[in-house]
Structure formats: structure tokens, C-alpha cells
N, CA, C, O and CB atoms as a CASP TS submission, in Angstrom:
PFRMAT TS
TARGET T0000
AUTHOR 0000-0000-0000
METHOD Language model
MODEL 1
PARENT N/A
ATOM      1  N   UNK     1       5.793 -27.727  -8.931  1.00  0.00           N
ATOM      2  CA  UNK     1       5.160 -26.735  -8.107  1.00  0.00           C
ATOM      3  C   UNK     1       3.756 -26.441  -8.630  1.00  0.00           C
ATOM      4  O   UNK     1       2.910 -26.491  -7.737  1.00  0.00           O
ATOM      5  CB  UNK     1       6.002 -25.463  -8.061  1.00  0.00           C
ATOM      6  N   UNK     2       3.228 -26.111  -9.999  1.00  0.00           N
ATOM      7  CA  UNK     2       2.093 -25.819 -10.576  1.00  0.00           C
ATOM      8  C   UNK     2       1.322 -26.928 -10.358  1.00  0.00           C
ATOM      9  O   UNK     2       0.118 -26.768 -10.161  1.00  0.00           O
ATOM     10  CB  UNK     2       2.201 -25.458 -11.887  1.00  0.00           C
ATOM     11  N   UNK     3       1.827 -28.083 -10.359  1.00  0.00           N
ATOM     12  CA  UNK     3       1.078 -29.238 -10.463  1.00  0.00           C
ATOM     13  C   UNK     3       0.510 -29.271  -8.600  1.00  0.00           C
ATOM     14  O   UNK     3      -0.672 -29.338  -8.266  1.00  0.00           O
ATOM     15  CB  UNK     3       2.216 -30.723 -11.162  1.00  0.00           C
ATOM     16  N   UNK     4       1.410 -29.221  -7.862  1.00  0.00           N
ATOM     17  CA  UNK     4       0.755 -29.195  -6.533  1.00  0.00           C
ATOM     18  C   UNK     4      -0.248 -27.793  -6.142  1.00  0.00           C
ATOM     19  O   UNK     4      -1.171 -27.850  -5.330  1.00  0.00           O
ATOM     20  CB  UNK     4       2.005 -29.310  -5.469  1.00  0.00           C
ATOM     21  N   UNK     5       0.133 -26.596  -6.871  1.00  0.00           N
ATOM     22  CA  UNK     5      -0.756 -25.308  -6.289  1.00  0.00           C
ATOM     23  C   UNK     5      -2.432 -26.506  -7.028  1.00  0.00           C
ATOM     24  O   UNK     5      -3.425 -26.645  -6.313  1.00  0.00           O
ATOM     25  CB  UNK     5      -0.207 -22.977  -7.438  1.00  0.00           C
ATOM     26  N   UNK     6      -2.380 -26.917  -7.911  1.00  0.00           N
ATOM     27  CA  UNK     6      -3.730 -27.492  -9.036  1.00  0.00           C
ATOM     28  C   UNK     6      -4.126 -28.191  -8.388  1.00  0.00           C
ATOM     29  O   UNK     6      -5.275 -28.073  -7.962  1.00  0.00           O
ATOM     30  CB  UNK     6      -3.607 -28.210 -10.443  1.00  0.00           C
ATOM     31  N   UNK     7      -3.242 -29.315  -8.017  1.00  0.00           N
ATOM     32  CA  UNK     7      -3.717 -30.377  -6.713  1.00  0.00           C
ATOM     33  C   UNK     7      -4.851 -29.992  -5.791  1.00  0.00           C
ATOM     34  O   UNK     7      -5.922 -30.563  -5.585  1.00  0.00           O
ATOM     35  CB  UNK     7      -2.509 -30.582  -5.662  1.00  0.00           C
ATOM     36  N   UNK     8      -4.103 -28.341  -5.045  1.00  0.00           N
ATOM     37  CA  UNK     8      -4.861 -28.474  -3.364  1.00  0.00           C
ATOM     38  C   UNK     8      -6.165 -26.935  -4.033  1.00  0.00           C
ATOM     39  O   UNK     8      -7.129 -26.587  -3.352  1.00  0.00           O
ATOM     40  CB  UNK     8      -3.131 -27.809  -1.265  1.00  0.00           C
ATOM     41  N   UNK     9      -5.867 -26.384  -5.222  1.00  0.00           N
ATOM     42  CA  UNK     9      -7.012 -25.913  -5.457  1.00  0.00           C
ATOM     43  C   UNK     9      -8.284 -26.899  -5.888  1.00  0.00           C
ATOM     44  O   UNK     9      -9.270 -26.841  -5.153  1.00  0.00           O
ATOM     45  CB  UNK     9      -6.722 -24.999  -6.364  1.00  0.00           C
ATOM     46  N   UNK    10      -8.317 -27.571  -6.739  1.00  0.00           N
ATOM     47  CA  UNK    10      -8.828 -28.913  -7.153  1.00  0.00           C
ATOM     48  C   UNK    10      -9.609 -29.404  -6.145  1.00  0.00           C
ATOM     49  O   UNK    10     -10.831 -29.417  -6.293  1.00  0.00           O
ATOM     50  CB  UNK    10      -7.790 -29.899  -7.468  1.00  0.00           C
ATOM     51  N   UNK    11      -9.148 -29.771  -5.238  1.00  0.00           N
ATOM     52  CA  UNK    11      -9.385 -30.615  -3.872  1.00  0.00           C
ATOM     53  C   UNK    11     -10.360 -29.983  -2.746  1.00  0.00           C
ATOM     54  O   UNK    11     -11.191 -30.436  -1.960  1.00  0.00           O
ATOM     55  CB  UNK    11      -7.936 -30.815  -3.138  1.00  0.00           C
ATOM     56  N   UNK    12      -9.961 -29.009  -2.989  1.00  0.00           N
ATOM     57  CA  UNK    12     -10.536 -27.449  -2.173  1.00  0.00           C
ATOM     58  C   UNK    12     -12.016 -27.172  -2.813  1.00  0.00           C
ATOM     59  O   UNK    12     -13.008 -27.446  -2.138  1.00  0.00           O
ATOM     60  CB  UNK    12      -9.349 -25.795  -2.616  1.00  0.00           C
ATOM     61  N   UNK    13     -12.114 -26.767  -3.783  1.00  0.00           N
ATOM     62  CA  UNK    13     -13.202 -26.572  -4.376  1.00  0.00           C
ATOM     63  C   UNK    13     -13.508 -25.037  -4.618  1.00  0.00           C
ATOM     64  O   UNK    13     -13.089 -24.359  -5.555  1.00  0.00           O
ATOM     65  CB  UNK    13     -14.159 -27.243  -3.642  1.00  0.00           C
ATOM     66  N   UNK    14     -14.536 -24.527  -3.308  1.00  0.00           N
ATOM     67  CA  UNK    14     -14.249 -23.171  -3.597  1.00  0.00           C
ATOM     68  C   UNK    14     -14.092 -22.634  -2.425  1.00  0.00           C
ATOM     69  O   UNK    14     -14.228 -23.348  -1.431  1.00  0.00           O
ATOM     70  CB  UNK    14     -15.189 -22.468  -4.361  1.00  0.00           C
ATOM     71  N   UNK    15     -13.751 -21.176  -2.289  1.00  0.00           N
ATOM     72  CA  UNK    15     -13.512 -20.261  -1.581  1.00  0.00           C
ATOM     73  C   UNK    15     -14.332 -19.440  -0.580  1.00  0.00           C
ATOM     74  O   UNK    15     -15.146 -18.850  -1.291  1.00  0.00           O
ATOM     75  CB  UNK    15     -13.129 -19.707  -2.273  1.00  0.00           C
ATOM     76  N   UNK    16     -14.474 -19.210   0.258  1.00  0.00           N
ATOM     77  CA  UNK    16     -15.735 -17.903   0.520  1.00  0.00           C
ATOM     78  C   UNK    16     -14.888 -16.544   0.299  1.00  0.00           C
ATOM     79  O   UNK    16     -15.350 -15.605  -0.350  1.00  0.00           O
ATOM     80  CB  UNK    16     -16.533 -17.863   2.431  1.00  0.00           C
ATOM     81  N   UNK    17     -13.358 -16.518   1.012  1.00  0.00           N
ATOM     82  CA  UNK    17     -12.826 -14.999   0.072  1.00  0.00           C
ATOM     83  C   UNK    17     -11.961 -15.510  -0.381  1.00  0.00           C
ATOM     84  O   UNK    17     -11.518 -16.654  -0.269  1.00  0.00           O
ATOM     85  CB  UNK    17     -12.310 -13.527   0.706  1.00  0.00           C
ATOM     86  N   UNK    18     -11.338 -13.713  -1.554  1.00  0.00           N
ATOM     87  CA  UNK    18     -10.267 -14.297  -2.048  1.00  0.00           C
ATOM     88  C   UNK    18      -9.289 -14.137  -1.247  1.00  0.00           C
ATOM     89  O   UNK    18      -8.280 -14.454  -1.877  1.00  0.00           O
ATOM     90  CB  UNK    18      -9.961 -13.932  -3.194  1.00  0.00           C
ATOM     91  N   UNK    19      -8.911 -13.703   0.189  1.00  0.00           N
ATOM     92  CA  UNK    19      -7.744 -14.423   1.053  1.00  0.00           C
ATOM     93  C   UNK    19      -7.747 -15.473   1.494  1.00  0.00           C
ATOM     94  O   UNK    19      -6.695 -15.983   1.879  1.00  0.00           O
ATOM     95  CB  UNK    19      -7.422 -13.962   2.021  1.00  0.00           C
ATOM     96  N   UNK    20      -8.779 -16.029   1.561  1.00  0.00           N
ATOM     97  CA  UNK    20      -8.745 -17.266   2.113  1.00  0.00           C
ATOM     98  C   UNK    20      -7.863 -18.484   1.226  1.00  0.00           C
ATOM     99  O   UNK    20      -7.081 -19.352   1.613  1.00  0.00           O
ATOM    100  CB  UNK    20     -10.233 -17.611   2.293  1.00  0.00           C
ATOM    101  N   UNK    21      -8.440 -18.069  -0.312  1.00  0.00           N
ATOM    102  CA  UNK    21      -7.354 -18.836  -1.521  1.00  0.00           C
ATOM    103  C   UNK    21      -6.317 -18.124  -1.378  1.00  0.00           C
ATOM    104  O   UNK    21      -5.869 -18.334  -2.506  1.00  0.00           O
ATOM    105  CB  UNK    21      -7.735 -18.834  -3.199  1.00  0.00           C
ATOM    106  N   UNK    22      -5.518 -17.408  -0.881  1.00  0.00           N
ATOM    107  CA  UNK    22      -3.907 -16.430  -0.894  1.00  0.00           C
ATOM    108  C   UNK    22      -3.518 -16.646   0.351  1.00  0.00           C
ATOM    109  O   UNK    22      -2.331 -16.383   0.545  1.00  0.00           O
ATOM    110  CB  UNK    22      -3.911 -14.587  -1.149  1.00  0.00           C
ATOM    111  N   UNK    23      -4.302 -17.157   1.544  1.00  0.00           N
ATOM    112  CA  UNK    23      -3.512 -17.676   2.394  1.00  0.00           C
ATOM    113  C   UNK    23      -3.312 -19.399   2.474  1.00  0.00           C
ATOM    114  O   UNK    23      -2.697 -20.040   3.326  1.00  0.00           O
ATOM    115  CB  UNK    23      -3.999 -17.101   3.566  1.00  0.00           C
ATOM    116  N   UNK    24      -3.883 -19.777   1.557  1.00  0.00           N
ATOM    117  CA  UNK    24      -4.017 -21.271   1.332  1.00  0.00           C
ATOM    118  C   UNK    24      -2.746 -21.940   0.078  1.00  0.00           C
ATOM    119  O   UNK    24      -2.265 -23.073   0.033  1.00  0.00           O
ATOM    120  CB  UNK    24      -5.786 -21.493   0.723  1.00  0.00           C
ATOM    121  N   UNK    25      -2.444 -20.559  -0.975  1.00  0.00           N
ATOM    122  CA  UNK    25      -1.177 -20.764  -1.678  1.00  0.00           C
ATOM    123  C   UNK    25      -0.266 -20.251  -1.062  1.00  0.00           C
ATOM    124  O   UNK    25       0.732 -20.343  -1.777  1.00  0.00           O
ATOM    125  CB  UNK    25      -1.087 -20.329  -2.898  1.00  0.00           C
ATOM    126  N   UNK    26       0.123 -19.451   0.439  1.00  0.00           N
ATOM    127  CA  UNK    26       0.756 -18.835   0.906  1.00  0.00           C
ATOM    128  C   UNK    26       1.530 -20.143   1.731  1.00  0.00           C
ATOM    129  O   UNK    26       2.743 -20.262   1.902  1.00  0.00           O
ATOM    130  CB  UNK    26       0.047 -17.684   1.485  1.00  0.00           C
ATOM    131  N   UNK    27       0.228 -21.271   2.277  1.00  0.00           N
ATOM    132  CA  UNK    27       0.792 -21.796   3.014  1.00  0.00           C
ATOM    133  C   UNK    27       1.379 -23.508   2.493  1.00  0.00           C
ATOM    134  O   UNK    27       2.193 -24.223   3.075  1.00  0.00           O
ATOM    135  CB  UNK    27      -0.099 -21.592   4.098  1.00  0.00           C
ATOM    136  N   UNK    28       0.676 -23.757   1.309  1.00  0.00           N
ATOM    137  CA  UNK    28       1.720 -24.033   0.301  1.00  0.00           C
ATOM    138  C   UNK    28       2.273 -24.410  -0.319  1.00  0.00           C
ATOM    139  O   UNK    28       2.680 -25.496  -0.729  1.00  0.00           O
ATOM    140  CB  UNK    28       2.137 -24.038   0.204  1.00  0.00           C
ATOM    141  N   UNK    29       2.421 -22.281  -0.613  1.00  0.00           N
ATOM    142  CA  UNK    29       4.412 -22.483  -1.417  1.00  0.00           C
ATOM    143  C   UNK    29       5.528 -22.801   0.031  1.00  0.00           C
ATOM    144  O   UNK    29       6.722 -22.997  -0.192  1.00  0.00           O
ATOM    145  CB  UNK    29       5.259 -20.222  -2.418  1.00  0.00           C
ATOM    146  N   UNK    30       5.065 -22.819   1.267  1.00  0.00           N
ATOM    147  CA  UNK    30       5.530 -22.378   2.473  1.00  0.00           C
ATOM    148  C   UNK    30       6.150 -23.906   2.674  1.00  0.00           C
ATOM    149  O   UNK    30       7.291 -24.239   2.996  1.00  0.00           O
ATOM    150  CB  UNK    30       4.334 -21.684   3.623  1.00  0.00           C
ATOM    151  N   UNK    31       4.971 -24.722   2.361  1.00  0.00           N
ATOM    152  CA  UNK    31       5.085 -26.198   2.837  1.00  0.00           C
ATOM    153  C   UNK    31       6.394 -27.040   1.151  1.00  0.00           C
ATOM    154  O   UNK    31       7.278 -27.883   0.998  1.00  0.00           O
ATOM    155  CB  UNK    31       2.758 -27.057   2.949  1.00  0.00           C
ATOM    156  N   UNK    32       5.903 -26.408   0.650  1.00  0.00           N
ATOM    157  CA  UNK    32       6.610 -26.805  -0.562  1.00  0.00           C
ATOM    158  C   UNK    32       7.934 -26.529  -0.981  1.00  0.00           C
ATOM    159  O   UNK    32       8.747 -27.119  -1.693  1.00  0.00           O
ATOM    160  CB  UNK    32       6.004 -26.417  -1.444  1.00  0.00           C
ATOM    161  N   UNK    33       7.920 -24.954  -0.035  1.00  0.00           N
ATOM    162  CA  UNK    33       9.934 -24.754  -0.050  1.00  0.00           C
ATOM    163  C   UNK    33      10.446 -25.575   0.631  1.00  0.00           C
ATOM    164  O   UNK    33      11.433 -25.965   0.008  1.00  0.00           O
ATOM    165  CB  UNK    33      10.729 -23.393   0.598  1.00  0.00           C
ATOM    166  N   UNK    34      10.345 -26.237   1.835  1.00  0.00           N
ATOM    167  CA  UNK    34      10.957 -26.775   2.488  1.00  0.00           C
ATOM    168  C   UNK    34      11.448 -27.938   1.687  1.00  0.00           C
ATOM    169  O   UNK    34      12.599 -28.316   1.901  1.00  0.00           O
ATOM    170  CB  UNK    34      10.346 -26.924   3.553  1.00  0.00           C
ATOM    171  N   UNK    35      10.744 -28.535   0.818  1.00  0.00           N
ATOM    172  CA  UNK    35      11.043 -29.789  -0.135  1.00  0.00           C
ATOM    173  C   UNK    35      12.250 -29.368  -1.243  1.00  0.00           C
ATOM    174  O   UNK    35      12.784 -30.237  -1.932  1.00  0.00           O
ATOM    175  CB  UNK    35       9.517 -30.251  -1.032  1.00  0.00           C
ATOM    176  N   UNK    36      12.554 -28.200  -1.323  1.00  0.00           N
ATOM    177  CA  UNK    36      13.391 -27.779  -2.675  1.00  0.00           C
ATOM    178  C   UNK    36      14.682 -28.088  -2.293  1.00  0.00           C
ATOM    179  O   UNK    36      14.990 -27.712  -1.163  1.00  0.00           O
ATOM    180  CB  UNK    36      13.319 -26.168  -3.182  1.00  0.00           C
ATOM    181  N   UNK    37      15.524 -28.679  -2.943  1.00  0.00           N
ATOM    182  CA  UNK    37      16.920 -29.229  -2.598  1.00  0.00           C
ATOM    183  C   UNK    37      17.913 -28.180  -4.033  1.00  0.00           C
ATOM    184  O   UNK    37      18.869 -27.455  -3.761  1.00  0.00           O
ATOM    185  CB  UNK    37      16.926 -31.476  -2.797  1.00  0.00           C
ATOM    186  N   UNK    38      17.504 -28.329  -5.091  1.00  0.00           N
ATOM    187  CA  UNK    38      18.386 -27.615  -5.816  1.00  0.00           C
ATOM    188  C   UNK    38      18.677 -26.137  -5.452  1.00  0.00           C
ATOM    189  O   UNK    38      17.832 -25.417  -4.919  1.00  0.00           O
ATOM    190  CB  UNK    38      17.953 -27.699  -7.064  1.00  0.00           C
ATOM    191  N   UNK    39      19.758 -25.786  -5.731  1.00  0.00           N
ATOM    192  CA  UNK    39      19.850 -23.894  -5.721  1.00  0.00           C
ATOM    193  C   UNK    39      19.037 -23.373  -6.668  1.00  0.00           C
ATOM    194  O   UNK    39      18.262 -24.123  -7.262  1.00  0.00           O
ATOM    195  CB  UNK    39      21.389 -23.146  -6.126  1.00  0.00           C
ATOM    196  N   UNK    40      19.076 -22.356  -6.882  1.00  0.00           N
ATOM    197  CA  UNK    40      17.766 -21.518  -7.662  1.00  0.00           C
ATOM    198  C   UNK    40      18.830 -20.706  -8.758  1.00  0.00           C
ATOM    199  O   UNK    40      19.714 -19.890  -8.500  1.00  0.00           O
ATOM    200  CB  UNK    40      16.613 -20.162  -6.373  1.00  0.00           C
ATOM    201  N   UNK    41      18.477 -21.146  -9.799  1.00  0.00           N
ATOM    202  CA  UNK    41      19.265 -20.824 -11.389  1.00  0.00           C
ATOM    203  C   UNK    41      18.978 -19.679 -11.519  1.00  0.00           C
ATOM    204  O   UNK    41      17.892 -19.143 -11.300  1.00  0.00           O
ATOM    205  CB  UNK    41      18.833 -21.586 -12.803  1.00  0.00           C
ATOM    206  N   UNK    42      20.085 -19.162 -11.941  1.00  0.00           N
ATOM    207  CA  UNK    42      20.479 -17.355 -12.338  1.00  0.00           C
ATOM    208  C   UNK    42      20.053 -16.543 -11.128  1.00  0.00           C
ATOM    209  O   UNK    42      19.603 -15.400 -11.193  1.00  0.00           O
ATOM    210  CB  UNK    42      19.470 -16.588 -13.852  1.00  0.00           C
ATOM    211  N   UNK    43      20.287 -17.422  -9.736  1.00  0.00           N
ATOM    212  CA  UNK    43      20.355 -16.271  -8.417  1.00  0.00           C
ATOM    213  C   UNK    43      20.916 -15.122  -8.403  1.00  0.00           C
ATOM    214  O   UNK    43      20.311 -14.169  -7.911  1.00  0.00           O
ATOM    215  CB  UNK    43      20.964 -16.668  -7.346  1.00  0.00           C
ATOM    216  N   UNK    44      22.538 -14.931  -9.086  1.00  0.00           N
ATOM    217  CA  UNK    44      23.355 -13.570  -9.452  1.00  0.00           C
ATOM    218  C   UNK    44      22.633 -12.411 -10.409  1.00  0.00           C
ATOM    219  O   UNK    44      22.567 -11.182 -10.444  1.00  0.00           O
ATOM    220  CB  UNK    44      24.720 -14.034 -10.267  1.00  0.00           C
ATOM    221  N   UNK    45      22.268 -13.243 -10.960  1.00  0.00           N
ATOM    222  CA  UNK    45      21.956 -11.852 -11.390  1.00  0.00           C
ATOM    223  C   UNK    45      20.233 -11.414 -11.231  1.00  0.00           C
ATOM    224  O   UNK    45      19.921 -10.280 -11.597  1.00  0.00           O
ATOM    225  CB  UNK    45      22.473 -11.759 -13.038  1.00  0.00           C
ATOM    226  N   UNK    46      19.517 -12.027 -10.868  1.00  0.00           N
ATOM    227  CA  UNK    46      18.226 -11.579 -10.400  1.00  0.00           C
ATOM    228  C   UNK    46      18.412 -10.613  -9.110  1.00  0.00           C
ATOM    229  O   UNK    46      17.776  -9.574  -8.933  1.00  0.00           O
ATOM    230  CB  UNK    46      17.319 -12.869 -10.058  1.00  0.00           C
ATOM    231  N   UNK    47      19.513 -11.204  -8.139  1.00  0.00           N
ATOM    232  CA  UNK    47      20.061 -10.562  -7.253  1.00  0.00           C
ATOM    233  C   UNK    47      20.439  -8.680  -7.569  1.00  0.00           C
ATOM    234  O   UNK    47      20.097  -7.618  -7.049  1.00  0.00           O
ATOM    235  CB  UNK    47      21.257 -11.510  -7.039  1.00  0.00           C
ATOM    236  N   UNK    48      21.414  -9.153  -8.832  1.00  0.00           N
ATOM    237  CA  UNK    48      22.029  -7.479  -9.619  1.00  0.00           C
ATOM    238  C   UNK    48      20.813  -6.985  -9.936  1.00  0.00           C
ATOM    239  O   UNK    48      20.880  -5.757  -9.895  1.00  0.00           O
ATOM    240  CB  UNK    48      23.119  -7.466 -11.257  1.00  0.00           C
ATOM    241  N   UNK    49      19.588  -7.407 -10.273  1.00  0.00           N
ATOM    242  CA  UNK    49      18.354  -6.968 -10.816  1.00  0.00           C
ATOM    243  C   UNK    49      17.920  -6.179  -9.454  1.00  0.00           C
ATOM    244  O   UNK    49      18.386  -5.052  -9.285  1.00  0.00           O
ATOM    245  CB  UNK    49      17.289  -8.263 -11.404  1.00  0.00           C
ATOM    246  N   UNK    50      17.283  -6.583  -8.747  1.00  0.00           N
ATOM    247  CA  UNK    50      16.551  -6.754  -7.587  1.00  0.00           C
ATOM    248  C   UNK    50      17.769  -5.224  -6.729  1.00  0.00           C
ATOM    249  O   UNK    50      17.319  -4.315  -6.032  1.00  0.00           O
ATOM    250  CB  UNK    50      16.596  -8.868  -6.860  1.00  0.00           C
ATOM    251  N   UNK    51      19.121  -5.396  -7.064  1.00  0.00           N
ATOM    252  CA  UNK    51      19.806  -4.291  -6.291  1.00  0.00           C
ATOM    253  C   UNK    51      19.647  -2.735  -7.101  1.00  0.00           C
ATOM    254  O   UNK    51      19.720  -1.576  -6.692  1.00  0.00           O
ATOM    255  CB  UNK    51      21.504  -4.756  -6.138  1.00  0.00           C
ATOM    256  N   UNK    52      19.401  -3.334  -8.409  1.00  0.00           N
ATOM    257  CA  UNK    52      20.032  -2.367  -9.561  1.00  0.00           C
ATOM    258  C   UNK    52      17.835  -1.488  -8.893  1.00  0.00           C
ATOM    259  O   UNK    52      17.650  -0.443  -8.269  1.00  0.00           O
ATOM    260  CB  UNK    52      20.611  -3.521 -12.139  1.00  0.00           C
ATOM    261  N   UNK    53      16.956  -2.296  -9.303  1.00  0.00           N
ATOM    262  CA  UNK    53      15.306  -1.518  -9.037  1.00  0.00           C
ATOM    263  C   UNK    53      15.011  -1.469  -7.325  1.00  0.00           C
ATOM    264  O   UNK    53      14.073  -0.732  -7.020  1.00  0.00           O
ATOM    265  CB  UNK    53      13.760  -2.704  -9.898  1.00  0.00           C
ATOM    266  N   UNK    54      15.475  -1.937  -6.563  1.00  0.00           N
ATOM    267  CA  UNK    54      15.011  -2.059  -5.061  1.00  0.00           C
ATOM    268  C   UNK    54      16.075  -1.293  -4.291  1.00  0.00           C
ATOM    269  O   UNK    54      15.711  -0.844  -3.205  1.00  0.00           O
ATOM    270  CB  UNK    54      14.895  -3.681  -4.493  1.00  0.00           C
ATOM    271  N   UNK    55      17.365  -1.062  -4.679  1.00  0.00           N
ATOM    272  CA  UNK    55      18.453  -0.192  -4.500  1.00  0.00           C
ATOM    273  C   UNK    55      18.329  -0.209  -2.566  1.00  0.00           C
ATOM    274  O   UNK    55      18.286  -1.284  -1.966  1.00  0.00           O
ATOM    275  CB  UNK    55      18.157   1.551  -5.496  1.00  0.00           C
ATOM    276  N   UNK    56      18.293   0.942  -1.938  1.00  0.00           N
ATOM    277  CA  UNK    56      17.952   0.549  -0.992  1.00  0.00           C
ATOM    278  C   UNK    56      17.176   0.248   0.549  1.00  0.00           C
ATOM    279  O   UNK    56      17.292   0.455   1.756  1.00  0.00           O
ATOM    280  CB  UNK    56      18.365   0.611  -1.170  1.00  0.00           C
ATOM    281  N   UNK    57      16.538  -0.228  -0.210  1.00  0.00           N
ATOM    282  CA  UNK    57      15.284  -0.991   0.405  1.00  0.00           C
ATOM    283  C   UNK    57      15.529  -2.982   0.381  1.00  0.00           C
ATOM    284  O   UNK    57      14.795  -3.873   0.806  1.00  0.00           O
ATOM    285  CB  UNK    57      13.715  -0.419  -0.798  1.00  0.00           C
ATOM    286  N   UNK    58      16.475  -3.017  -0.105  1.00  0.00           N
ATOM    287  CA  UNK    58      17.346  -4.651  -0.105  1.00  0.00           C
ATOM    288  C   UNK    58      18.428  -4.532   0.130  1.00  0.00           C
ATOM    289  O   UNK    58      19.269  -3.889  -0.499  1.00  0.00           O
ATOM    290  CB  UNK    58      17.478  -5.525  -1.324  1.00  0.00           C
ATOM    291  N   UNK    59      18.578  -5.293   1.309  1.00  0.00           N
ATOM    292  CA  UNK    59      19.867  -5.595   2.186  1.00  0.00           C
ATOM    293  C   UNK    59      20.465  -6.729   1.456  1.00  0.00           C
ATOM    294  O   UNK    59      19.585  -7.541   1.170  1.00  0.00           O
ATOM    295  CB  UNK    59      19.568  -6.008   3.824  1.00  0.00           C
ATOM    296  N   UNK    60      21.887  -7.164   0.961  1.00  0.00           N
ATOM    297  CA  UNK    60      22.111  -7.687   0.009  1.00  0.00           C
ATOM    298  C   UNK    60      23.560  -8.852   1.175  1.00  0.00           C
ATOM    299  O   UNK    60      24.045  -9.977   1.059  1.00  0.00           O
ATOM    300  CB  UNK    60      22.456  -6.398  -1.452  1.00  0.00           C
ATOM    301  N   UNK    61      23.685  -7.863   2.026  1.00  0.00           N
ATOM    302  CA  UNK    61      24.747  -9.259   3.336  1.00  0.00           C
ATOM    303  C   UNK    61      23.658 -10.165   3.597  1.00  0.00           C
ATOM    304  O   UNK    61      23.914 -11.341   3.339  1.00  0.00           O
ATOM    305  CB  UNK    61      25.459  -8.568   5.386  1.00  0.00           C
ATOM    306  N   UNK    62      21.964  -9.796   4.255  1.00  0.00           N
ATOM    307  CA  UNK    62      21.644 -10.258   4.862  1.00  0.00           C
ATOM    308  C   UNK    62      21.174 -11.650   3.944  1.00  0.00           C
ATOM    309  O   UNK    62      20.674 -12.488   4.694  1.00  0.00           O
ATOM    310  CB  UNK    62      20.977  -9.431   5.569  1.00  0.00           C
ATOM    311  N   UNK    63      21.212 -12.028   2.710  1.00  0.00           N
ATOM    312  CA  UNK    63      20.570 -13.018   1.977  1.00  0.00           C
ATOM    313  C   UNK    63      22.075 -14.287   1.432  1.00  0.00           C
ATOM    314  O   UNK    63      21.826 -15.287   0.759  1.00  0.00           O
ATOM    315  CB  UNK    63      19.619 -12.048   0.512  1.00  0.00           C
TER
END
């Protein structure tokens, strides 16, 4: 993943704002999830994290 955000900054050069670079890693990490095949290590309990500080304001059926 670091190696591709380096890639398309690299390539890019520079910016005129800084959204323009935050919608350009926005779109991607966007293009780049779709490529992820493994599950995502220690989901449970980042999950218990995320319920235990976000309480509720995270819907925990809907994921």
C-alpha cells in the first residue's frame, strides 16, 4: 500500500491544494481496496476498541 500511495505521489509531482493531494489518496486507497483479498488482522478487537471510544455513534450489526 505505501509503496503505491509513493508511486502516484512521485508521478504526480505537485499539487495546487492540499485537497487536491487528499482527494487523490482518497481515490487510491479507494482503487486499492478493491485489490485486498486477505481479512484484516485483529478485526475483534479493534472492533471492542472502536465500541468501547465511539460507543454510540457505531452501529456494530451494520459492519
Amino acid at each position: 500500500m505505501n509503496m503505491g500511495l509513493r508511486k502516484i505521489f512521485k508521478n504526480r509531482g505537485s499539487f495546487p491544494t492540499d485537497e487536491a493531494a487528499i482527494k487523490l489518496l482518497y481515490l487510491a486507497l479507494n482503487n486499492m481496496s478493491k485489490k485486498w483479498t486477505m481479512p484484516i488482522q485483529e478485526w475483534g478487537k479493534a472492533m471492542n476498541q472502536f465500541s468501547i471510544i465511539f460507543g454510540d455513534r457505531l452501529d456494530v450489526n451494520s459492519i
